[in-house]
Backbone as CSV, one residue per row, in Angstrom:
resi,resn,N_x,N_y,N_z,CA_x,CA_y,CA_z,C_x,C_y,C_z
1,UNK,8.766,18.645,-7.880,9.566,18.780,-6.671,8.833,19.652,-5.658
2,UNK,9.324,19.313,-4.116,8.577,20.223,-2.809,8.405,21.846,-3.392
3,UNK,8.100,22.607,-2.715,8.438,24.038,-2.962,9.527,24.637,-2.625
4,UNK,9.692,23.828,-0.980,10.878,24.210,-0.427,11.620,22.914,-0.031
5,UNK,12.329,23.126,-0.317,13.810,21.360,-0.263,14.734,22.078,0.543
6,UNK,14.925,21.361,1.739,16.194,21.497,2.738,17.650,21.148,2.183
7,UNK,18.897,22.002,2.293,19.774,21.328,2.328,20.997,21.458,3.761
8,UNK,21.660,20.505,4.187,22.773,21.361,5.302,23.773,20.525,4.727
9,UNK,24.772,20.711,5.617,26.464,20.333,5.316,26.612,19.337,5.407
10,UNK,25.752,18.303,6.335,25.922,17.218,5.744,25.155,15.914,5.374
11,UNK,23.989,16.686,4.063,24.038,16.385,3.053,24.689,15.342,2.383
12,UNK,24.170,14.700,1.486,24.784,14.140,0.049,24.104,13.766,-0.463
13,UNK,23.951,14.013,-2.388,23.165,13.368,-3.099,23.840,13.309,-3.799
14,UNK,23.227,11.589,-4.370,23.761,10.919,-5.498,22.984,9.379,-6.596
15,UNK,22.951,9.461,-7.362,22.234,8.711,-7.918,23.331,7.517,-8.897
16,UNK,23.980,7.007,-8.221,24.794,5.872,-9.311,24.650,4.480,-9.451
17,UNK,23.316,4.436,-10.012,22.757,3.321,-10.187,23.145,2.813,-11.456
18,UNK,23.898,3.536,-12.374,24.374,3.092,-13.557,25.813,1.765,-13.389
19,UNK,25.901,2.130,-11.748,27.188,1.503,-11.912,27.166,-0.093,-11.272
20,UNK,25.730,-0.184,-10.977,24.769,-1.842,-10.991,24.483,-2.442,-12.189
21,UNK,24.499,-1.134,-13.230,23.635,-1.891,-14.709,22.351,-1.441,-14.370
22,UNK,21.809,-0.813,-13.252,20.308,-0.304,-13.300,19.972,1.450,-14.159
23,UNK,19.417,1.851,-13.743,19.415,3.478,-14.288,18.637,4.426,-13.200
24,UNK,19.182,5.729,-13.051,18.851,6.199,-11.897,16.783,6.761,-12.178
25,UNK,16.133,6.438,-11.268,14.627,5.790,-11.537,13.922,6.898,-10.563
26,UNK,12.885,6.073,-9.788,11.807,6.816,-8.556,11.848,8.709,-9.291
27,UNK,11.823,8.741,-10.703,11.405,10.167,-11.296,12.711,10.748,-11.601
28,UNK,13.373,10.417,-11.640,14.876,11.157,-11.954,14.647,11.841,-13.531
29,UNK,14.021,11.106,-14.188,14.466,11.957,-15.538,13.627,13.185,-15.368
30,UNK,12.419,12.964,-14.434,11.422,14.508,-14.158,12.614,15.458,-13.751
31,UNK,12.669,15.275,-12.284,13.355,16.057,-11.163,15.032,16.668,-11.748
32,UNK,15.647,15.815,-12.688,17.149,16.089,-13.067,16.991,17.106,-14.282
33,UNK,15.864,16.369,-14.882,15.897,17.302,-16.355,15.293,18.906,-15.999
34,UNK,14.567,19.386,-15.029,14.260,20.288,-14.408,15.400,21.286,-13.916
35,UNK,17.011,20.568,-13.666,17.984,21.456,-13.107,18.340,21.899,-14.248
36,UNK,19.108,23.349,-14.022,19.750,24.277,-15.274,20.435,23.636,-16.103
37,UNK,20.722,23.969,-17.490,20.974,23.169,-18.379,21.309,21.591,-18.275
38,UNK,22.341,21.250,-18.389,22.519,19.756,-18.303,23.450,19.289,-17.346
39,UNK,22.837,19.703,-16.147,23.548,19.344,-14.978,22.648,18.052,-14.596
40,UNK,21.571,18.171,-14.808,20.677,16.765,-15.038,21.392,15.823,-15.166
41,UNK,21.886,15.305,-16.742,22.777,14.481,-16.938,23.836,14.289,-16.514
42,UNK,24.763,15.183,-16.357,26.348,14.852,-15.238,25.537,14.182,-14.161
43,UNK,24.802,14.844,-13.212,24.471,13.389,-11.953,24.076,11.897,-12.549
44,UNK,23.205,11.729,-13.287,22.720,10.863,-13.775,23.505,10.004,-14.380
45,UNK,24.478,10.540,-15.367,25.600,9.823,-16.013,26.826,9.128,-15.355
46,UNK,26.851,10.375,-14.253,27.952,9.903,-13.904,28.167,9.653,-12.117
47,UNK,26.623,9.673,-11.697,26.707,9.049,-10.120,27.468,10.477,-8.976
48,UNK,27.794,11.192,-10.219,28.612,11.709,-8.690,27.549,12.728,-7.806
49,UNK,28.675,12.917,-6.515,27.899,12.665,-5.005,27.770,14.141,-4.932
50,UNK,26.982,14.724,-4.491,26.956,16.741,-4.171,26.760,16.579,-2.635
51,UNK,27.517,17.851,-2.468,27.474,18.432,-0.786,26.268,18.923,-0.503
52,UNK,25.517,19.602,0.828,24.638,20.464,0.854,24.789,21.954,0.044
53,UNK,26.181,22.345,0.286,26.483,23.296,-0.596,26.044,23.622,-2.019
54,UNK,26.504,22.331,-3.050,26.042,22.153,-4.164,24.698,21.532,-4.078
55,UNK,24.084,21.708,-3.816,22.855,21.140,-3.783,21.763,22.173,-3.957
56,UNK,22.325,23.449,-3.076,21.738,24.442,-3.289,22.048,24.849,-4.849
57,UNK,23.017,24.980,-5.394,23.645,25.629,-5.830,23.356,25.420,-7.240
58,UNK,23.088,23.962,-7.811,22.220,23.181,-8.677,20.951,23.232,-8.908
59,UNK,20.136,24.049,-8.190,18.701,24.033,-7.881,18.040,22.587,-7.232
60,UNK,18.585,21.824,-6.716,18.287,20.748,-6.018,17.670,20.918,-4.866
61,UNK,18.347,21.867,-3.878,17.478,22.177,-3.029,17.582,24.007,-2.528
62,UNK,16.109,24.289,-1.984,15.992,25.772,-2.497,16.383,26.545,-1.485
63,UNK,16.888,25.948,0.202,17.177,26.434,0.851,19.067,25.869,2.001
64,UNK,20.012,26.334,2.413,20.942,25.989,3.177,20.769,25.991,4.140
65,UNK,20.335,25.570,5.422,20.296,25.804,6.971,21.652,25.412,7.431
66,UNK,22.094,25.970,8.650,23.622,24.783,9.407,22.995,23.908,10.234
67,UNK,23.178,22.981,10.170,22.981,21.853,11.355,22.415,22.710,12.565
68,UNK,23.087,23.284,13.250,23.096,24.343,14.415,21.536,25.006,14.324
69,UNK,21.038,25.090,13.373,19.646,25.684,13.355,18.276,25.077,12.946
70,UNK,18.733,23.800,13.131,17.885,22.845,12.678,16.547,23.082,13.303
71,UNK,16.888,22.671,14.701,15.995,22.758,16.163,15.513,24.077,16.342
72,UNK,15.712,25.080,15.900,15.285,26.422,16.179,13.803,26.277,15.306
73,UNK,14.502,26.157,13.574,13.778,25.983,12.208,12.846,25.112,12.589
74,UNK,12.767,23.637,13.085,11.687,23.383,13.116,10.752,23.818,14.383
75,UNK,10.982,24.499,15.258,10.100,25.335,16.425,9.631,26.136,15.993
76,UNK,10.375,27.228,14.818,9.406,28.038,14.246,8.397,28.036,13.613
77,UNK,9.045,26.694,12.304,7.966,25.985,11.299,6.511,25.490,12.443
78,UNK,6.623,24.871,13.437,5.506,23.943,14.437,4.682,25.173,14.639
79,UNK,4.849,26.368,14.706,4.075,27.828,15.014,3.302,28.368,13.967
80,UNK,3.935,27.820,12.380,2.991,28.180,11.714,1.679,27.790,11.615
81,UNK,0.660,28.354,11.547,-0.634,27.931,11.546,-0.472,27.622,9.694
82,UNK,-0.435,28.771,8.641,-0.898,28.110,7.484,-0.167,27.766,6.978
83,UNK,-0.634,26.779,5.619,0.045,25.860,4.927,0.896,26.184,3.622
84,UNK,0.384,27.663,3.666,0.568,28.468,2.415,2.288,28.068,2.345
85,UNK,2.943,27.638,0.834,3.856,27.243,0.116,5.063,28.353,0.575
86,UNK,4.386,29.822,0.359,5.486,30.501,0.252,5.564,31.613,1.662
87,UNK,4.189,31.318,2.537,4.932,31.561,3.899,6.184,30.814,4.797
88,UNK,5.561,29.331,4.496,6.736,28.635,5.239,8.187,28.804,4.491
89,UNK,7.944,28.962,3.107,9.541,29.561,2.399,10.200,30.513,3.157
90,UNK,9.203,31.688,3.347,9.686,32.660,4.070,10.203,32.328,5.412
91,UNK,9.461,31.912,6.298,10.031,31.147,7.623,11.278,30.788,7.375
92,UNK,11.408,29.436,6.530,12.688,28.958,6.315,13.645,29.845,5.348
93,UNK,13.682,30.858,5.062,14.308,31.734,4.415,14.854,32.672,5.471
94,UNK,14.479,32.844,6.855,14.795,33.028,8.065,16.324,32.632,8.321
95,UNK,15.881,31.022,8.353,17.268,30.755,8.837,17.842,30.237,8.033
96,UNK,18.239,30.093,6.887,18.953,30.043,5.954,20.601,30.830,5.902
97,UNK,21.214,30.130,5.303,23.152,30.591,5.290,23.467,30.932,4.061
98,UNK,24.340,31.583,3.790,24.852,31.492,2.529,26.354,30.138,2.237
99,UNK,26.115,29.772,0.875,26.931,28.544,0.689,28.383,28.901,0.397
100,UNK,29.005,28.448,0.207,30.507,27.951,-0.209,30.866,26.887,-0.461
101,UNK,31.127,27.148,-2.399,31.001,25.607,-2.687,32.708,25.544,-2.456
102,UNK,33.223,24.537,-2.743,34.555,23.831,-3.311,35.270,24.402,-3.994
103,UNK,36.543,23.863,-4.091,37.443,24.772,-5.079,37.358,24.001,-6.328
104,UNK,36.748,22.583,-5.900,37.069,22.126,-7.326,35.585,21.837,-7.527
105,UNK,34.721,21.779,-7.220,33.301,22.018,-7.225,32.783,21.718,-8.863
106,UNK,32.319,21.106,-9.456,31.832,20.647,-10.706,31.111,21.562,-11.562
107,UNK,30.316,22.581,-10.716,29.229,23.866,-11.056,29.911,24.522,-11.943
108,UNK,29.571,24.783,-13.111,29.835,25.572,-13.638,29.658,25.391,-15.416
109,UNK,30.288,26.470,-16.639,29.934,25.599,-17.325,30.488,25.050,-18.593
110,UNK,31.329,24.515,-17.911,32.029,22.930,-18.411,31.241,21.708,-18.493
111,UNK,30.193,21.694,-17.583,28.883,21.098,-17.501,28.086,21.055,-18.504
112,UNK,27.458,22.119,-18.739,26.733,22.205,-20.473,27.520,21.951,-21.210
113,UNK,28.692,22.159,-21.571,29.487,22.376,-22.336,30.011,20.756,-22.894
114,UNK,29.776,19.913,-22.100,30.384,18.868,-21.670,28.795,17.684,-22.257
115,UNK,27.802,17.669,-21.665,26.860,17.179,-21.451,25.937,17.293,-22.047
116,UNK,25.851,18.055,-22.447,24.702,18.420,-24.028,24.848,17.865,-25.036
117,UNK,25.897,17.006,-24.914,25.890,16.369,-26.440,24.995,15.543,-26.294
118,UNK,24.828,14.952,-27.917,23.843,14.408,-28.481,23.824,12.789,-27.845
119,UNK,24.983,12.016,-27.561,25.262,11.016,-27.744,26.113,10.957,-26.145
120,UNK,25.543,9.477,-25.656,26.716,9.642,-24.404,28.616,8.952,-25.169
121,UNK,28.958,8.725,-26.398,30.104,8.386,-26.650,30.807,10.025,-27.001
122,UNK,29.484,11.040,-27.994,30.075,12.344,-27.859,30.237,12.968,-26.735
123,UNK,29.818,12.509,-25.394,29.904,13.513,-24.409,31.061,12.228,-23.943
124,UNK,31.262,11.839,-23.546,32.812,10.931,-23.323,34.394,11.267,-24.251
125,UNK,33.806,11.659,-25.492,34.391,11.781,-25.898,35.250,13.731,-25.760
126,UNK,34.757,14.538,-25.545,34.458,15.841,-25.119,34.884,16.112,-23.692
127,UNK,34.734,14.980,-22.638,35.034,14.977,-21.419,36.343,14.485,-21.641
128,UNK,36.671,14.361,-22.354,38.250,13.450,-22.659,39.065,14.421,-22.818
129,UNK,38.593,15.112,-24.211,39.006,16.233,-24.825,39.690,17.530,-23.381
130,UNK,38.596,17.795,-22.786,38.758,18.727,-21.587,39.551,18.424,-20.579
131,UNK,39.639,16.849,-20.463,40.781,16.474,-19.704,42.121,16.392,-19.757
132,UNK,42.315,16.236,-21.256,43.396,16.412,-21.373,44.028,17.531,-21.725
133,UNK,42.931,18.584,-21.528,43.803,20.066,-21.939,43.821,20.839,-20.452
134,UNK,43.316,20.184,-19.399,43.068,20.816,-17.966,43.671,19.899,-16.768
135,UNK,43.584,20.236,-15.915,43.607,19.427,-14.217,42.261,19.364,-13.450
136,UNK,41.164,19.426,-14.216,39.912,19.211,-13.242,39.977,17.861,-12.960
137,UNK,39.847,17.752,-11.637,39.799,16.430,-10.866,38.510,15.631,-11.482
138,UNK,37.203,16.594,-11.206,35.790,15.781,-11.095,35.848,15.401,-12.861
139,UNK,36.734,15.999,-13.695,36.449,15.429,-15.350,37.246,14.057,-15.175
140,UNK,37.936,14.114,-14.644,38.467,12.548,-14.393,37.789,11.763,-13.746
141,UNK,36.948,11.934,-12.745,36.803,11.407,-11.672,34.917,10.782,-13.121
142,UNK,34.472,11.883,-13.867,33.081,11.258,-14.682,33.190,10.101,-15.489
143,UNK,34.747,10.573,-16.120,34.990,9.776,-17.237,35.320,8.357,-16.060
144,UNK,36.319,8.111,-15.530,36.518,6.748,-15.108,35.063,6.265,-14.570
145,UNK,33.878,7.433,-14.355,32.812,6.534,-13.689,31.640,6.405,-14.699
146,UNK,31.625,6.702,-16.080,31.191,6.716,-16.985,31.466,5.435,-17.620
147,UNK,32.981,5.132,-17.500,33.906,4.000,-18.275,33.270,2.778,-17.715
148,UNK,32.975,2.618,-16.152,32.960,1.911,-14.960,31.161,2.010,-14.934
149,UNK,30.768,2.232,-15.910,29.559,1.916,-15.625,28.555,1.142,-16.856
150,UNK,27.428,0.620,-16.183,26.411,-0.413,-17.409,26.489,0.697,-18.881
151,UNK,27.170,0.522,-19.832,26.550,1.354,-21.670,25.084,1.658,-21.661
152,UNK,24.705,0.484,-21.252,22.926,0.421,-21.720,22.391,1.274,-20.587
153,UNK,22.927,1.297,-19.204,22.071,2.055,-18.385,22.467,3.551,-19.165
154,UNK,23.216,3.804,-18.885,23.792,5.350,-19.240,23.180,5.695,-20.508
155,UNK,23.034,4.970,-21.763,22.504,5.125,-23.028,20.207,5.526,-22.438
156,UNK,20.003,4.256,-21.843,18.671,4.354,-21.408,18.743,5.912,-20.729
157,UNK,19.217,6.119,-20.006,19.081,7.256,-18.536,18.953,8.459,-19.662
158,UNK,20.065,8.391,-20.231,20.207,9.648,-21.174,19.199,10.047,-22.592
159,UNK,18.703,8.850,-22.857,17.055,8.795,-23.674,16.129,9.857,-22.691
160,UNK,15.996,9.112,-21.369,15.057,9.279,-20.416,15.096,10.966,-20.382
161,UNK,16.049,11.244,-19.559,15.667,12.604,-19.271,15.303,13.549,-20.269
162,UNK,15.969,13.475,-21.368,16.227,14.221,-22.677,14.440,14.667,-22.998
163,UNK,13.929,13.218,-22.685,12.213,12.746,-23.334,11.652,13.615,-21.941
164,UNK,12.317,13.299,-20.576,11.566,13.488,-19.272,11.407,15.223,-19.271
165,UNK,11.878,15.787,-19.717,11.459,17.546,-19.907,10.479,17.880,-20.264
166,UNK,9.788,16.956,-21.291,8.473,17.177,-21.528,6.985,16.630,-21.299
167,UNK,7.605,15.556,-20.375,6.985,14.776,-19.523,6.477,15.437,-18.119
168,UNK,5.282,14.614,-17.591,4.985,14.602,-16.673,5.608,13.593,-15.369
169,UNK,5.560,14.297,-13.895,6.186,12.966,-12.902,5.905,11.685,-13.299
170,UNK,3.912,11.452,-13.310,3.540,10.810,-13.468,3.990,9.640,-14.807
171,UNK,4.073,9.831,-15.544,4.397,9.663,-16.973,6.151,9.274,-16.670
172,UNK,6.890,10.170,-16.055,8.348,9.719,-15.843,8.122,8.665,-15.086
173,UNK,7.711,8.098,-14.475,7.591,7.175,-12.976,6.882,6.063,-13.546
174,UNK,5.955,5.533,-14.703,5.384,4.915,-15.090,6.797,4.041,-16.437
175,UNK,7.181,5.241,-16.857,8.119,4.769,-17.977,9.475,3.736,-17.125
176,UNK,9.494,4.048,-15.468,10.366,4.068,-15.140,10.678,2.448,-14.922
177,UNK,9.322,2.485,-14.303,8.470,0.725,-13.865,8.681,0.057,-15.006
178,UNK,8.791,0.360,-16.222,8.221,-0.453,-16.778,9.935,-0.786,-17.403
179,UNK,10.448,-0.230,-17.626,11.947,-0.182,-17.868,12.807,-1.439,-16.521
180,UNK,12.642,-0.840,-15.248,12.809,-1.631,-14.051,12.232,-2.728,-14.802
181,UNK,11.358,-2.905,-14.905,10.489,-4.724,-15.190,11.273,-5.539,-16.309
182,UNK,12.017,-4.796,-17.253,12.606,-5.472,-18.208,14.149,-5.694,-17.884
183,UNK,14.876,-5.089,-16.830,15.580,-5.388,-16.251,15.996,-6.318,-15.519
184,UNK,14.961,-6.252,-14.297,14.655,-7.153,-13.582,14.586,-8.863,-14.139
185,UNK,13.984,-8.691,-15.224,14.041,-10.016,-16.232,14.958,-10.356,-16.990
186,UNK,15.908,-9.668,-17.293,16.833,-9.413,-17.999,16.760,-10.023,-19.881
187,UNK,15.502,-8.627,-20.020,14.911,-8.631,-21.261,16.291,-8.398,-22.184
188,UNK,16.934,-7.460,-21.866,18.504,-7.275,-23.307,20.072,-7.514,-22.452
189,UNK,19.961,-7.564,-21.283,21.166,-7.713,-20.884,21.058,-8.272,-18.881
190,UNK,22.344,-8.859,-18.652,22.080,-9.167,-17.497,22.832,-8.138,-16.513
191,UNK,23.215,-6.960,-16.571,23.776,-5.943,-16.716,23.308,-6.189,-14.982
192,UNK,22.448,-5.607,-14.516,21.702,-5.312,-13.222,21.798,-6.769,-12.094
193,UNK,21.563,-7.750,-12.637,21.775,-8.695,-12.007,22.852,-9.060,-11.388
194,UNK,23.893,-8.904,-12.289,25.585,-9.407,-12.444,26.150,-7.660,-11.497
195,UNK,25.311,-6.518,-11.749,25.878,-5.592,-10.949,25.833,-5.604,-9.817
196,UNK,24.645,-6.169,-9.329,24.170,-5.808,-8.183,25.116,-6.799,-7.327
197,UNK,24.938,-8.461,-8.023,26.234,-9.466,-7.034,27.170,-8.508,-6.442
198,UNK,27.678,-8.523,-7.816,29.209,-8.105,-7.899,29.680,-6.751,-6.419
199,UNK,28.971,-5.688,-6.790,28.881,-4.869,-6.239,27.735,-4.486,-4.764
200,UNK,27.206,-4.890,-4.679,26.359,-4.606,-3.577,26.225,-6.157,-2.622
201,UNK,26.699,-7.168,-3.135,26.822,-8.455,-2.489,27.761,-9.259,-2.256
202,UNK,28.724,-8.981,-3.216,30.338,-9.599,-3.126,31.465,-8.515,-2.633
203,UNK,30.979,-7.422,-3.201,31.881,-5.797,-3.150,32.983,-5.850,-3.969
204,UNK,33.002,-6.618,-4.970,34.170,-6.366,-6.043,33.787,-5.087,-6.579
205,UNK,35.271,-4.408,-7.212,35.272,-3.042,-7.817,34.671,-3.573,-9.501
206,UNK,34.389,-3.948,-9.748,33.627,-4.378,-11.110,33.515,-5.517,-12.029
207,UNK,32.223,-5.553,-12.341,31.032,-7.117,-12.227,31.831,-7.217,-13.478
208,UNK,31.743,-8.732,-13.352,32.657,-9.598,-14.980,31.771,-9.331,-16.047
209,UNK,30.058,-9.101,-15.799,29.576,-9.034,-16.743,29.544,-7.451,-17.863
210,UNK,29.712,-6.493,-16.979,29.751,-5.267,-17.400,31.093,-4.733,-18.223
211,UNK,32.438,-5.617,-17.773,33.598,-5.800,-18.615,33.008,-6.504,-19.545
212,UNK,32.356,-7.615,-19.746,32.181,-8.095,-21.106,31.634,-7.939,-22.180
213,UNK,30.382,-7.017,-22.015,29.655,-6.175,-22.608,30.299,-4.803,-23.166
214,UNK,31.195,-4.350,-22.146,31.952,-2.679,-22.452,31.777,-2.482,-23.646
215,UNK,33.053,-2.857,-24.501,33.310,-2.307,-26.033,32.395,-2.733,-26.709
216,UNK,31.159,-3.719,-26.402,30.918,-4.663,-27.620,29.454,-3.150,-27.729
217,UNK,28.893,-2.684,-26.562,27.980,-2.167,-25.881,28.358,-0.357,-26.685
218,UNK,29.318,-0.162,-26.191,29.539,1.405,-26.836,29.654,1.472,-28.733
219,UNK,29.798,0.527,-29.058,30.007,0.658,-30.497,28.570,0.238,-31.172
220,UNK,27.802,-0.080,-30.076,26.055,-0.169,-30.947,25.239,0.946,-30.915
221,UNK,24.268,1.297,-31.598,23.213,2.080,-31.608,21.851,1.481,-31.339
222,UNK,21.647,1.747,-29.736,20.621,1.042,-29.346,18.994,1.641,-29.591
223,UNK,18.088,1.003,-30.065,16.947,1.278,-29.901,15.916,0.828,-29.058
224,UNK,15.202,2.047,-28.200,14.438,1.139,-26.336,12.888,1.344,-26.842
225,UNK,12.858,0.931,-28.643,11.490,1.235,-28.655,10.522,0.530,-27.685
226,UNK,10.606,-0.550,-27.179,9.916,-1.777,-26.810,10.364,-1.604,-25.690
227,UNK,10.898,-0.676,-25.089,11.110,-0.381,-23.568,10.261,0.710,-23.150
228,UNK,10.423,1.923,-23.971,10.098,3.405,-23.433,9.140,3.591,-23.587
C-alpha cells in the first residue's frame, strides 16, 4: 500500500464482489490481510461499504482531510520539492482532522471475535450467535450479505487472504488472475456468470443460480488445489 492514503467524508470503500459469484481480487488478499486483526475478512466477506471516517480508522487510509481543504493540501503538496515518503506525510499531516466514526460503526472487537474463525460456516455461525444476543444492525446487515452471496466466492476469498499474509503483492495478484481465469470459464461453477446477468445486467435482487447452489455449496468442503 501508498505510504500515505487519503481519506474525506465522502469517501466509500467496498469490495462485494462475492455477491456476483466473483471474489474481491486487483490484491485484496495483500492489502485486507495487512488491516488489524480480521477486519480484512469482514470487508471481504461481507462487501460492506466504510465511510472516510472508518477508513481511517481500519488502517485503510493513513490520513482524514475535509473536503474544504482539499485545494489548500494540494497547493501545498505542488511546493514540495522532495519526494521523500515521510515529508509529504508530514505536509499532509498538516491538514488532516480528527474522525468520528458512527454510533453503530462496525470497528471494534466483535470483529476479531467474529471473523477469525477457522471456517466461513463457523464465522456465520458466531455472527448468528451475536445476533441474537444483541441489536447490532451491521451483524445483521453481514449475515444477510454473507447468506446473499456466491459459498465458493466467500470460501475462495477466505483461503486467499488467510495464505495472502504471507504473501507477496506480486504473488497475491498473480494467484488472483489465475483464479479470475477459472471463473471466467466457469471451471467449478457458473456462479460469476449467472451473477453478473442477474445483478449488474438485469438488476434482480438475486441470480437463480446462486439460490441453487446455496445449501448444496455450504455443506461441502471445498478443495482450490488446482486453483491456488
Amino acid at each position: 500500500m501508498a505510504s500515505s492514503n487519503l481519506s474525506t467524508i465522502s469517501n466509500v470503500f467496498a469490495m462485494p464482489e462475492g455477491q456476483i459469484g466473483f471474489f474481491p481480487d486487483v490484491g485484496a488478499s495483500y492489502f485486507l490481510s495487512r488491516l488489524p486483526g480480521s477486519f480484512g475478512e469482514y470487508l471481504g466477506l461481507t462487501g460492506a461499504r466504510l465511510d472516510g471516517n472508518e477508513m481511517l480508522a481500519c488502517g485503510l487510509a493513513t490520513h482524514f482531510v475535509l473536503s474544504k481543504d482539499l485545494l489548500l493540501l494540494e497547493s501545498a503538496l505542488s511546493g514540495v520539492a522532495s519526494s521523500d515518503a515521510s515529508t509529504i506525510s508530514r505536509v499532509i499531516s498538516g491538514f488532516s482532522s480528527k474522525i468520528s466514526l458512527k454510533k453503530d460503526s462496525p470497528i471494534g472487537e466483535t470483529i476479531n471475535k467474529c471473523f477469525s474463525r477457522r471456517t466461513v460456516e463457523e464465522i456465520l455461525s458466531i455472527l448468528e450467535n451475536e445476533a441474537a444476543n444483541g441489536d447490532n444492525k451491521w451483524i445483521i446487515q453481514a449475515i444477510s450479505s454473507m447468506k446473499s452471496a456466491s459459498p465458493t466466492s466467500l470460501k475462495i476469498f477466505l483461503k486467499l487472504i488467510r495464505e495472502g499474509r504471507a504473501k507477496e503483492l506480486k504473488d497475491c495478484l498473480i494467484q488472483d488472475y489465475a483464479i479470475a481465469c477459472h471463473m471466467f470459464r466457469r471451471s467449478f461453477n457458473p456462479d460469476f456468470i449467472e451473477g453478473s446477468r442477474a445483478k449488474l445486467f438485469e438488476k434482480r435482487k438475486q441470480p437463480k443460480v446462486l439460490i441453487m447452489h446455496l445449501f448444496m455449496n455450504w455443506q461441502q468442503s471445498y478443495s482450490y488445489r488446482g486453483l491456488l
